[in-house]
C-alpha positions in Angstrom: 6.5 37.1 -8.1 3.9 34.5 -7.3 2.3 34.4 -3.6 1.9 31.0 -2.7 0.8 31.9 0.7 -2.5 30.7 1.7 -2.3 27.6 -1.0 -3.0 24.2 -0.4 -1.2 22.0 -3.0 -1.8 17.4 -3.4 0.4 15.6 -5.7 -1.1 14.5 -9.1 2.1 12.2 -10.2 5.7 11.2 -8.5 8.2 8.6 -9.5 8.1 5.5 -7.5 10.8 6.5 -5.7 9.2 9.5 -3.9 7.1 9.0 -0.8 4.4 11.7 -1.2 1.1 11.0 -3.3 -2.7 12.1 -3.6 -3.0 11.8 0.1 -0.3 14.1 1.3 -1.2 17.3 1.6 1.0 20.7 1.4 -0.2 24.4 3.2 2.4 26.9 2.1 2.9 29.9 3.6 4.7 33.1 2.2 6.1 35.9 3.4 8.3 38.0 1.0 10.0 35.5 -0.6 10.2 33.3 2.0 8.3 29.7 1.6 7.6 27.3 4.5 4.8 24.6 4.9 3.9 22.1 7.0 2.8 18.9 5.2 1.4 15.1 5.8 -1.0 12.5 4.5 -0.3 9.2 2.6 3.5 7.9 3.8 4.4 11.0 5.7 3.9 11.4 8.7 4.9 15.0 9.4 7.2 16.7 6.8 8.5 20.4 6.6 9.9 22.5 3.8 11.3 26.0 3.7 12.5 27.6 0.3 12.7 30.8 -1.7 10.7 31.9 -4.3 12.2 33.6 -7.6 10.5 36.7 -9.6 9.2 33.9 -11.8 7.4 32.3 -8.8 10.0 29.3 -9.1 10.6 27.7 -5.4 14.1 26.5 -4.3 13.8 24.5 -1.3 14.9 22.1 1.1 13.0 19.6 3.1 12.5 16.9 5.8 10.0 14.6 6.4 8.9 11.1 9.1 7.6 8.9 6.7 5.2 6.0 7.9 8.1 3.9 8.3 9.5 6.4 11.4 12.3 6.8 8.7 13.5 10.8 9.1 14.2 11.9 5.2 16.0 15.1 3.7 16.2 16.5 0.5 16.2 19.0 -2.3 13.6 20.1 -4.5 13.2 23.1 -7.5 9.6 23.6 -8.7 8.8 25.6 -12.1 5.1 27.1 -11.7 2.6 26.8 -14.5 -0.8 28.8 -14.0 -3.4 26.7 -15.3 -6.6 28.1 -17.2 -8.7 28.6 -13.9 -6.1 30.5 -11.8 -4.7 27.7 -10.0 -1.1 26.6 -10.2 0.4 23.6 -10.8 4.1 23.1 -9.8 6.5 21.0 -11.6 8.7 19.7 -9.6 12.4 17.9 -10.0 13.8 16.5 -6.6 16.7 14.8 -5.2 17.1 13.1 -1.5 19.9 13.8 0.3 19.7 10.8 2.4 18.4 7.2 2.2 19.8 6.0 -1.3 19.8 9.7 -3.0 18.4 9.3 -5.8 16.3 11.4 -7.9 13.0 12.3 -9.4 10.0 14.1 -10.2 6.6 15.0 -9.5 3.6 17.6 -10.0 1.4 19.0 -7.7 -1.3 21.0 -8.4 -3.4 23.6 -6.1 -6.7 22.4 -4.4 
């Protein structure tokens, strides 16, 4: 199992319809195979997610954000790891909100 705790992850890419991006920033903290972070930067405000992590390091999670709109948004999110050349891992990520108009997407986030 990956440990994530300790990691500070930034987007790289998202559809248009997400709301994070190079500014919003992610601190994820482990602790058996529990994930939480705290995140913000760009359109968030203040966001929070809590998942699980599998033996193959992939994340199920849940999350809620304030966007800069004072908008309160939920969703779902499963990320697939990829461990890049250097050690660091980028997260693949396929999303879905469950509120506003819930639709769907994608993104990729890599560690800083």
């Amino acid at each position: 199992m990956i440990n994530y705790d300790g990691r500070v992850f930034r987007p790289i890419s998202n559809t248009e319809n997400g709301e994070t991006s190079d500014e919003t920033v992610f601190l994820y903290r482990q602790v058996g195979n529990i994930l939480t972070s705290a995140y913000s930067g760009g359109r968030i405000r203040q966001g929070h997610l809590i998942g699980l992590v599998d033996e193959q390091g992939r994340i199920d999670m849940r999350y809620h954000q304030v966007n800069d709109r004072g908008e309160l948004m939920t969703g779902i999110c499963r990320s697939t790891p990829e461990v890049l050349p250097n050690g660091k891992i980028r997260l693949h990520e396929s999303w879905e909100w469950t509120s506003g108009d819930r639709s769907k997407g994608s993104s990729v986030l890599e560690e800083q």
